[in-house]
C-alpha positions in Angstrom: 10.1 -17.1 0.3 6.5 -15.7 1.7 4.1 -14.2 -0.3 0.7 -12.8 1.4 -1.6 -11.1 -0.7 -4.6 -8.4 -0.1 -7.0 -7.0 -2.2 -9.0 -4.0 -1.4 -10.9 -3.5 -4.1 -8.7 -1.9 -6.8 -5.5 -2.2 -4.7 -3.4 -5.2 -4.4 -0.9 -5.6 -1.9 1.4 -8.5 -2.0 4.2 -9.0 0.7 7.3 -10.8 0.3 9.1 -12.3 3.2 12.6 -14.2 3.0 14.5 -13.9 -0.2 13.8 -13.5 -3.5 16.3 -14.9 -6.4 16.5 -17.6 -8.4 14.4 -20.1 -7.0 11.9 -18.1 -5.9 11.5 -15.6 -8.6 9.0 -18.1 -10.8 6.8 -18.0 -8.0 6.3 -14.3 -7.3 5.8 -13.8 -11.5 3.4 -16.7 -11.7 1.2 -14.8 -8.3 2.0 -11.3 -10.1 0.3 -12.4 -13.4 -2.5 -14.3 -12.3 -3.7 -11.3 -9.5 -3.6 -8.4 -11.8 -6.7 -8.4 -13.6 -8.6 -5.7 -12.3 -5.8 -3.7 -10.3 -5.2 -0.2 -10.5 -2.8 -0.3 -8.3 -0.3 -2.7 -7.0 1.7 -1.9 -3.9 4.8 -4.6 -3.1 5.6 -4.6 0.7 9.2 -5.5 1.0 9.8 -5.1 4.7 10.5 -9.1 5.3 12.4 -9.3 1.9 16.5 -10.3 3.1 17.5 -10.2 -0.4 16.4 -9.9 -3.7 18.6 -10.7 -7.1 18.8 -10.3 -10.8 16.3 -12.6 -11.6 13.8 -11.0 -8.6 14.7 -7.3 -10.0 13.3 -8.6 -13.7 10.0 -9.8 -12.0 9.3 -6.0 -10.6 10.7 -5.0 -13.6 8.1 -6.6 -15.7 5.4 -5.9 -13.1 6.3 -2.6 -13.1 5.9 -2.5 -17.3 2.6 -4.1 -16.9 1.3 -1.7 -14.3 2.4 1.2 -16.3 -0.6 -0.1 -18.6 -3.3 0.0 -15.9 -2.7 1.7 -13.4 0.3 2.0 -10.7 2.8 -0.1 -8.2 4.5 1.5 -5.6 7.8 -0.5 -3.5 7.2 0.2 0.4 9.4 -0.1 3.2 12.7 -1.1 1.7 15.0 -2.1 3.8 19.3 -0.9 3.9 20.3 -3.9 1.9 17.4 -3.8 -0.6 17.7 -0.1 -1.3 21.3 -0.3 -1.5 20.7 -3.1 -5.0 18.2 -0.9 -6.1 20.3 1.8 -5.9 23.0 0.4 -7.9 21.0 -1.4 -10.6 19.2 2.2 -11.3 16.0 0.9 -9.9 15.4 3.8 -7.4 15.1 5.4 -11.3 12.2 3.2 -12.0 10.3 2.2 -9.6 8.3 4.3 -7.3 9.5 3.8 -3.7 7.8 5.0 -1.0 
């Protein structure tokens, strides 16, 4: 998996490209944690993301907890195969896609 990140000021946008599971999942929650200080709002750009499983679904999960504290995230351009998990796991409940 690819991860790009850019910061505008309060905002931090962090593409994913490829596929986000089990292997890859550590990675994303060790960039998630380390970039948040100081972010309003956090904005995950999945337009590259193939696939993304259980263990991806608990990192947005537990992103999404800690920007309920400080600010906001928004999930852009989701993809058919994407939307579809979310849709069954009840995420399209939680997060805020756009």
């Amino acid at each position: 998996m690819k991860i790009e990140q850019n910061k505008n000021g309060n905002e931090l946008t962090i593409a994913l490209q490829g596929r986000l599971d089990t292997a890859t999942a550590p990675e994303l929650e060790e960039v998630i944690r380390s970039s948040l200080d100081g972010v309003t709002e956090l904005v995950l750009d999945l337009k590259e993301l193939d696939y993304i499983s259980s263990a991806g679904l608990r990192v947005l999960l537990a992103a999404q907890k800690t920007m309920n504290k400080q600010g906001a995230m928004k999930v852009q351009n989701v993809n058919e195969t994407v939307n579809e998990i979310f849709e069954v796991t009840g995420f399209t409940d939680i997060l805020t896609i756009i």
